[in-house]
N, C-alpha and C positions, 0 to 999 in steps of 0.2 A: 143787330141792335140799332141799326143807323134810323133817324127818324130828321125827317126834314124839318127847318123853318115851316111847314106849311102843312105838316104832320103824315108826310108821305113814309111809309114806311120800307123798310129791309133792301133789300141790293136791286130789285126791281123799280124802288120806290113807287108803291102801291097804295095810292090815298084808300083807307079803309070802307068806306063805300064801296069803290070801284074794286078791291077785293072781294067785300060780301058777294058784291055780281058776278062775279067769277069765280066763286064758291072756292075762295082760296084764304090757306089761312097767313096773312101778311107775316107772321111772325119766324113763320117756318120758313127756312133758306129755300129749300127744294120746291115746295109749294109755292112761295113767293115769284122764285123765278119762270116755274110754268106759265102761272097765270101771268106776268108779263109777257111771257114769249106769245100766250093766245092772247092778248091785249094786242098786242102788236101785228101778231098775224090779222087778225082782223082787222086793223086800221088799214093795214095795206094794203087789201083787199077791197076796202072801203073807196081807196084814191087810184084803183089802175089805172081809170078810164083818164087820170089826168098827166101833165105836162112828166109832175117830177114826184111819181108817187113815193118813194123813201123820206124826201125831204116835206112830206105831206103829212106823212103817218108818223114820222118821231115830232114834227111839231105839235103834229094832235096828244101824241105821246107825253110830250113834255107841256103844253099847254092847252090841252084841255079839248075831243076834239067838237066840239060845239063851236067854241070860238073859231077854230081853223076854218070848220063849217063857214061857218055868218060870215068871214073874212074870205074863203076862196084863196086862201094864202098863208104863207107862214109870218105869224104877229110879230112886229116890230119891237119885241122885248128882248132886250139883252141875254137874259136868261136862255131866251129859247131860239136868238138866233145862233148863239153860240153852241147850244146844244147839237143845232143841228148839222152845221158844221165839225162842229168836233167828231159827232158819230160817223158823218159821212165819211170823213177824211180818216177814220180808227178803219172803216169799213173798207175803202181802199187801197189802205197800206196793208191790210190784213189780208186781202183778194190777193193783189202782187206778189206778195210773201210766200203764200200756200198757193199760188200760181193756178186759185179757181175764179 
């Protein structure tokens, strides 16, 4: 039931647009999460050819990626530099951990 400030919805936070596109339905846990995981996959795929494609694709993730686009960079917004630190570093301790 989580619904952002900015009307992102469920544990993926999936602004409902970007659902419809993804033929997912926000509201459902299971579904919600697919379609962020292929939102995601896609972005990634979108940024290999560059320097720091994770830190490319959760900025596009978290801010939208048109902008990341226009900028060639992850946006100087609190929100989202923090985002993307924070994942990388959950992503690191997480590798270390389960030692893949």
């Amino acid at each position: 039931d989580a619904v952002s400030p900015s009307g992102a919805i469920g544990l993926g936070q999936l602004m409902p647009f970007t659902a419809e596109g993804l033929a997912v339905n926000p509201w459902d846990p299971q579904d919600n999460l697919k379609g962020a995981a292929r939102m995601l996959a896609g972005l990634l795929k979108g940024w290999q050819s560059k320097l720091d494609p994770r830190a490319l694709a959760l900025a596009s993730y978290n801010a939208g990626p048109n902008l990341v686009r226009r900028l060639q960079s992850i946006p100087d917004y609190p929100e989202t530099t923090n985002y993307v630190y924070f994942i990388g570093f959950l992503h690191h301790y997480l590798s270390r951990a389960t030692g893949t």
